[in-house]
C-alpha positions as CSV (number, residue, x, y, z in Angstrom):
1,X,131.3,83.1,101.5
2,X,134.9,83.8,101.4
3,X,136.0,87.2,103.0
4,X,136.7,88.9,99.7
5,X,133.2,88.2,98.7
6,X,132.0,89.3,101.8
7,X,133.5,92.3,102.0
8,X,132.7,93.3,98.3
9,X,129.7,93.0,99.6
10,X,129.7,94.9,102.2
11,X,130.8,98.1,99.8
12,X,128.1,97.3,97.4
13,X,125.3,97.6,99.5
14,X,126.8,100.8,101.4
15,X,127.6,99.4,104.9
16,X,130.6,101.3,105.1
17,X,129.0,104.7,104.0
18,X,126.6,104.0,106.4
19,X,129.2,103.5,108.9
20,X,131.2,106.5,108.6
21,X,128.3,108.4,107.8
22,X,126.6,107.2,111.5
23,X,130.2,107.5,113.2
24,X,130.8,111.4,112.1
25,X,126.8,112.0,112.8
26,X,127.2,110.4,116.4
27,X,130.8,112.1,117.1
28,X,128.4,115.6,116.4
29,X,125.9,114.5,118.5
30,X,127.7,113.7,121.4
31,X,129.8,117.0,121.1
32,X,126.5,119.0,120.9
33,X,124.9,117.1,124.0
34,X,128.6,117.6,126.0
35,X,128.3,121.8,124.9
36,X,124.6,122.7,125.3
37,X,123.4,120.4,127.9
38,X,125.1,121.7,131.1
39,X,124.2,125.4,129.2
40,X,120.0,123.8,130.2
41,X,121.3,122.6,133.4
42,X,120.4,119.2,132.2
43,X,121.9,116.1,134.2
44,X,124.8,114.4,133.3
45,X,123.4,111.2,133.1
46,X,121.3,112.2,129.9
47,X,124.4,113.0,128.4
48,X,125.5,109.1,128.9
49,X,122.3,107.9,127.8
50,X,122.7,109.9,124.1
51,X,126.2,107.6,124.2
52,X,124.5,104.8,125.1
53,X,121.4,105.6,122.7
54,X,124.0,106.3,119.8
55,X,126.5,102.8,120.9
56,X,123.3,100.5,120.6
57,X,121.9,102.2,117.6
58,X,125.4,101.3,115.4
59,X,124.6,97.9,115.1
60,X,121.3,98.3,114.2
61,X,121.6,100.9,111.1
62,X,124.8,98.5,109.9
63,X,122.0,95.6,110.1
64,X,119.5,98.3,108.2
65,X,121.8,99.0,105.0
66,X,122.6,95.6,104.9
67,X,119.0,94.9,104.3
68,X,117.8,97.7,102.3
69,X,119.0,100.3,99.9
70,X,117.8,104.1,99.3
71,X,117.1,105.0,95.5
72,X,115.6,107.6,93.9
73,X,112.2,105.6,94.5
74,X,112.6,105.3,97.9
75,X,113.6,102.7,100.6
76,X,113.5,99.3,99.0
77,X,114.4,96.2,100.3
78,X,117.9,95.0,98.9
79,X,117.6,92.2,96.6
80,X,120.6,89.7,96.0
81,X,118.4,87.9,92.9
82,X,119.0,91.4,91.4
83,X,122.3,91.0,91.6
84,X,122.8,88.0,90.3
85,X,120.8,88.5,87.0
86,X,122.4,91.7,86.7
87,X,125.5,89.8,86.5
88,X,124.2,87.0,84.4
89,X,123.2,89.2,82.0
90,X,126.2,91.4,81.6
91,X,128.3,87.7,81.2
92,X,126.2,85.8,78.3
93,X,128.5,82.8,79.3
94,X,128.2,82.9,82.7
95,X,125.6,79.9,82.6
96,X,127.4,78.0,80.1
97,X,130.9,78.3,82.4
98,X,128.8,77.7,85.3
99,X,126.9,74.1,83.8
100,X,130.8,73.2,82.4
101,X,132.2,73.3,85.9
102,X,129.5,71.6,87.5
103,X,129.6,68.7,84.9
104,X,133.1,68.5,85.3
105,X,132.8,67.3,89.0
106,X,134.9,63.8,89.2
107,X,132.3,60.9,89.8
108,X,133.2,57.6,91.8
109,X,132.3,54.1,90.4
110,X,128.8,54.1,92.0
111,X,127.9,57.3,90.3
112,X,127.8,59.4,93.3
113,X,129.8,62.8,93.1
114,X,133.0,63.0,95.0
115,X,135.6,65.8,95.9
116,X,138.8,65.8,95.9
């Protein structure tokens, strides 16, 4: 996968939404838990574990809404076959361009495909 594909797809399945989304959510979070903690006479170590909590969960939801996708249904798992009919059928050619560069692959003597 080339990075343009990759990071096309990355914006169609939201992993940058998610991102900012869970970055401006966590900033909140951690600016709450800085204000009101100390107010509770709560440790400063809980403090670093809602950064720590937060750090570890980034990855994790970026892995999530790579995976699956909220619709009005619900959570459903994200499905690349989708995608690729979805495409097929809004290009009626696309299998015909597809077979045409496939066929057009240079053979050598023995019949075997080659590359060049």
């Amino acid at each position: 996968m080339s990075n343009r594909n990759f990071f096309a797809e990355l914006k169609r399945r939201n992993v940058y939404k998610v991102a900012v989304a869970y970055a401006v959510v966590s900033w909140l979070l951690i600016q709450v838990a800085t204000q009101v903690f100390p107010f509770f006479e709560i440790p400063n170590w809980a403090v670093q574990m809602v950064v720590v909590a937060l750090v570890i969960g980034f990855p994790i939801a970026l892995v999530l809404s790579w995976a699956f996708e909220l619709t009005s249904e619900g959570i459903k798992r994200e499905n690349e076959d989708l995608h690729l009919r979805s495409i097929a059928s809004r290009s009626p050619s696309f299998l015909l361009k597809t077979s045409v560069t496939i066929d057009r692959t240079p053979t050598s003597p023995m019949g075997s495909r080659t590359r060049f």
